[in-house]
Structures are given as C-alpha cells and as structure tokens.
N, C-alpha and C positions, 0 to 999 in steps of 0.2 A: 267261290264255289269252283268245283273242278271240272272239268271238263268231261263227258262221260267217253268211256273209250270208243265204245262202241255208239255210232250213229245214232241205231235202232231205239238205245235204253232212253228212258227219259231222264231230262234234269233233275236235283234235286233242289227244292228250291222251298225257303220257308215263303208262304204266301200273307198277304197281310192279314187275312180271318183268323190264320193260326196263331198268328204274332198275340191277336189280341184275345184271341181262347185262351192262349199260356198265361198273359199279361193278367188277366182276370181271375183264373185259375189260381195262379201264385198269390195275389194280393187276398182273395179270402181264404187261402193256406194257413198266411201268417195273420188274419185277424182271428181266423178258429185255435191258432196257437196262442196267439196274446190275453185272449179271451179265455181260453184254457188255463195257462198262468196265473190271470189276476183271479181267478175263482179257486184256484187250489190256495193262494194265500188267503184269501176273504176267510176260506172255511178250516183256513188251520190258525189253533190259538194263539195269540199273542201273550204269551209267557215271561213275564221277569223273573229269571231265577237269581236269587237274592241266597246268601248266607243262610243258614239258620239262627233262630233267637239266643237257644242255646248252644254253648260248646265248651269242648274243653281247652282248659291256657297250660295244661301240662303240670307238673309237681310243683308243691311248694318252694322247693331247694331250689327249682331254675329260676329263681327270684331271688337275686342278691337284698340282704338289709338294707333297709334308705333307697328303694329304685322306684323309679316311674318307667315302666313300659308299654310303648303304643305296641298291640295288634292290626298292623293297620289292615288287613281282607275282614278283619271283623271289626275294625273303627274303633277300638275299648282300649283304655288304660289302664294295665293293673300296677296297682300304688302296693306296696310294702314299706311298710314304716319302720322304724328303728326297732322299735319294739316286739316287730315280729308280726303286726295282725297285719290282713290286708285288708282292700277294698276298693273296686272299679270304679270308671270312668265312663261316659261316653265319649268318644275323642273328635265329638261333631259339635261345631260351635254352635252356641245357642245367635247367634243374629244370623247368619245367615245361611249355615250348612255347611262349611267348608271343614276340612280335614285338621284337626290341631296337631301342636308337635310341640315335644316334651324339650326345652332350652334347659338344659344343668347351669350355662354360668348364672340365671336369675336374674333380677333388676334389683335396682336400689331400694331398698327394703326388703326386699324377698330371692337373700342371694343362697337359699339352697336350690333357688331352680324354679321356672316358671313352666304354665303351658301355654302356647303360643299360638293365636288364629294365623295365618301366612298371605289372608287375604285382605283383612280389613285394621289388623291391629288391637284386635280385643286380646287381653291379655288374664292367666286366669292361675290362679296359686293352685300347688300341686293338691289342695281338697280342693277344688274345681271353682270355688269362688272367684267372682269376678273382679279382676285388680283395675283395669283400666280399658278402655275402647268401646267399641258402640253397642257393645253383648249386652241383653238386658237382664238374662239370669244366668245364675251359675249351671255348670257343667253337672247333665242327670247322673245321679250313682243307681248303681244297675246289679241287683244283685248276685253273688259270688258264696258258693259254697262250695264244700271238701266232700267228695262222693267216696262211695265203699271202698273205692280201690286206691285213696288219698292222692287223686287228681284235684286241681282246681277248675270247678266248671261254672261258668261266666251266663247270664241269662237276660237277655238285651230288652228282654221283654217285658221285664220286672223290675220298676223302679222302686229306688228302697230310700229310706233319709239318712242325714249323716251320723245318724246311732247306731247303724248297722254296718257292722265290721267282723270280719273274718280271723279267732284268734286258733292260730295252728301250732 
C-alpha cells in the first residue's frame, strides 16, 4: 500500500470483512454461471445430424464398366458390372460396423477384386457375399434408381435382394 501524502487522508486498506464479502461474492458468481451453463445445455437438444437415406451418386457415365465404388460420407458401394446394370452396397460390415474398402488385386479365387473389413478380416466378393472372416451375413443391397433428370439416386433406407438391379 502507498503511503497517503497527505497525513490528514486516511489509509487505504482492504479490511478482512471485505476480503471475505468479495471472497463470497465471487464464489456464488461462478456457481450462478456454472449453474447457468449446465441448464442451457440440459435444455438444448442433443441432435445427431447424420446423412440423409437418400441421395444422389451422380450420372451413370461417372461410373466406369466393371468398377466398384465406395461413397465413403454416405458408406455405399455403387457396383457397375460389365454389362452395364448397376447395384449398391452398404459398405458397413455386417459383424461388427466398421467401414469396408473395395481391394482390385482380389484373393485366390476371386481375383477381379474383393471388398475388405480393415478391422477384423471378414472378407466379402464384389455382390457382397461373404468369402471368409468372422461376418455372419452378406453385405445389405440398398436400393438404386435413375430419377427424371438421369442421375443415380441411392436410398439406404430400402433394402432390396440380389434380383434388383439397375439396367441403364
């Protein structure tokens, strides 16, 4: 503290009542702010914004003959076969959830190309059948139509069986 110049003026000087008015003061400051906080999250919703079911995978042409391509923000494989027809994928392994990925060089016996779990080893032929690993079923097909404006739009929502095929 400083010294006052003048004789006359008095000290300034924090006394101990005040020390512990501020002391007190501050401490239910921040419990009426903390308190504040956790009620503005309680009462706002807790939201997964997720993908939509549907969407579109873009023109037939951006699909080379004979490809397998993962979407991976929307998890789906669109297959185009030699022949021209398509039909999707889900690219979420059936044991235990993890992301698949489409391997071109294939395995012994199925060397145009496998699809691949990267977590556990289930391994699955490009119509989604299960070739080897701990998967207990094949990979859902989900289906895939051609809308007005000959886009391909994909619909995750709608499982379809392996007779349904997209001929463009």
């Amino acid at each position: 503290m400083e010294e006052p110049k003048n004789k006359n003026e008095p000290k300034e000087t924090i006394t101990r009542r005040y020390f512990f008015e501020m002391l007190g003061s501050s401490a239910i400051g921040a419990v009426t702010f903390g308190s504040a906080v956790l009620t503005y999250q309680y009462l706002s919703p807790n939201v997964l914004l997720e993908p939509p079911m549907a969407f579109k995978a873009g023109k037939p042409d951006d699909y080379p003959l004979d490809s397998v391509t993962l979407i991976p923000n929307q998890k789906v494989f669109i297959v185009r076969e030699k022949a021209g027809y398509f039909y999707a994928l889900s690219a979420i392994c059936t044991h235990l959830g993890c992301i698949a990925n489409w391997k071109p060089e294939g395995i012994e016996g199925h060397p145009e190309g496998i699809i691949a779990c990267p977590c556990h080893g289930s391994k699955f032929s490009r119509t989604g059948e299960v070739l080897t690993g701990p998967a207990p079923q094949a990979l859902a097909r989900v289906q895939i139509t051609l809308t007005d404006s000959g886009e391909l739009l994909v619909d995750k929502g709608t499982l379809v069986g392996e007779e349904q095929i997209l001929k463009v």
